[in-house]
N, C-alpha and C positions, 0 to 999 in steps of 0.2 A: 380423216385426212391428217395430213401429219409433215413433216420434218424429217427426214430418214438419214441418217447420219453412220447407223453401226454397219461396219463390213459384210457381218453374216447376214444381215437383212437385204443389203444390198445385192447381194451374190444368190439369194434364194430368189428376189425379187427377176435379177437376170435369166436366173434359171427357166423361168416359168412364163417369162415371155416370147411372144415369137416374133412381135414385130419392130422395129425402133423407125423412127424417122430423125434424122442428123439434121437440124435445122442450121445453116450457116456452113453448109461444106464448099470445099475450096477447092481447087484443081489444081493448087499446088500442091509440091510430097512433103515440102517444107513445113507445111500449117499443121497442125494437130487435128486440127478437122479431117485431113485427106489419112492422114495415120493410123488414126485413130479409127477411122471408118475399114480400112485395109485391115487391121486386126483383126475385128467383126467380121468381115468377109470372108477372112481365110478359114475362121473355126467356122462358119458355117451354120451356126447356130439360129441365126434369126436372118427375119426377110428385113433387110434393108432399102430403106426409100432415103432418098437426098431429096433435100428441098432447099431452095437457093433465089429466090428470083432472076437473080441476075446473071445466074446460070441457065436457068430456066430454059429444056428443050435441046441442049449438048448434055455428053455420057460423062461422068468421072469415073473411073473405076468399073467401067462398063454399066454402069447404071444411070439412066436417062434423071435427069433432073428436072422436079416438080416447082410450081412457082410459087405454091402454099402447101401447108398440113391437108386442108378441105380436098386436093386433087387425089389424095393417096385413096384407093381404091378398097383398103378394107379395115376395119379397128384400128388403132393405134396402141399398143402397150405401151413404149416409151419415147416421148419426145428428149432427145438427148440436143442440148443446146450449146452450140459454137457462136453465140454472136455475144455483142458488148451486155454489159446490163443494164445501159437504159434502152434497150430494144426486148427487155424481157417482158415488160407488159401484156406488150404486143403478142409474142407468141405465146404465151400461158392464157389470154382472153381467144383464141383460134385451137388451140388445145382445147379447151372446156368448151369448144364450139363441136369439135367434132368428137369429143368421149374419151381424147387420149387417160389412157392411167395413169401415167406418172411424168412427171417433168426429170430428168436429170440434167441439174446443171455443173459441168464440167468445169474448174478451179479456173475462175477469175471468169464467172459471168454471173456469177451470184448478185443478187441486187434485195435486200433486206427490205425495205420497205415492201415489196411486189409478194417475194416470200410473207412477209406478215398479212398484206391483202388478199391471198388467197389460198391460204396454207390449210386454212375449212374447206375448198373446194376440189383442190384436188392434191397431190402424194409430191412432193419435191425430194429429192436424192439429191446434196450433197459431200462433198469434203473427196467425193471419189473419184477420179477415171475410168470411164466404161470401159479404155483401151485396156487400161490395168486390170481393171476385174475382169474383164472378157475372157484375157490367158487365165483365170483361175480354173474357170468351170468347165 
């Protein structure tokens, strides 16, 4: 487990997965969560699940929203994270609950301490935009 920081790692890593879950997506076009999920969608690449609580049970982007990680129906390759960073605990210990592979956290939800307690347990992808790497591949 590890730190993932280099682009080509990153971009191999994208390659080869098929599922993300967008933990903290928004219904607005404005937020980088709704953007950034539209991106994703359009190339088509991977199976997209929203999870939101508070959304929880309405579509964003034609996609029904989940009220945890645990409701999403099969593997998780990447949890790609839109919330604050003291709310990261929380989803990286429900991550490791249900087998997700890698945590990506999206520029300014990083939370350093959380990265050092559990950087043995499971794969964190920073300093990138998934929306940014997504158009590469």
């Amino acid at each position: 487990m590890a730190v993932i920081e280099d682009l080509e790692t990153i971009r191999e890593i994208l390659k080869n997965s098929k599922t993300i879950a967008v933990v903290g997506i928004s219904p607005k076009p404005e937020r980088a969560s709704y953007y950034v999920s539209e991106w994703a969608i359009e190339r088509g690449l991977h199976k997209i699940y929203f999870v939101n609580p508070v959304y929880a049970g309405k579509e964003i982007l034609g996609i029904k929203v989940l009220p945890s990680l645990s409701d999403i129906p099969e593997p998780i390759d990447i949890v790609d994270v839109f919330r604050r960073p003291d709310a990261l605990e929380e989803i990286v210990q429900e991550a490791l609950k249900v087998g997700a592979k890698y945590i990506w956290l999206q520029p300014g939800t990083e939370n350093e301490e959380v990265i050092e307690r559990y950087k043995d347990k499971i794969d964190f992808i920073k300093t990138a935009c998934l929306g940014v790497v997504v158009k590469t591949i």
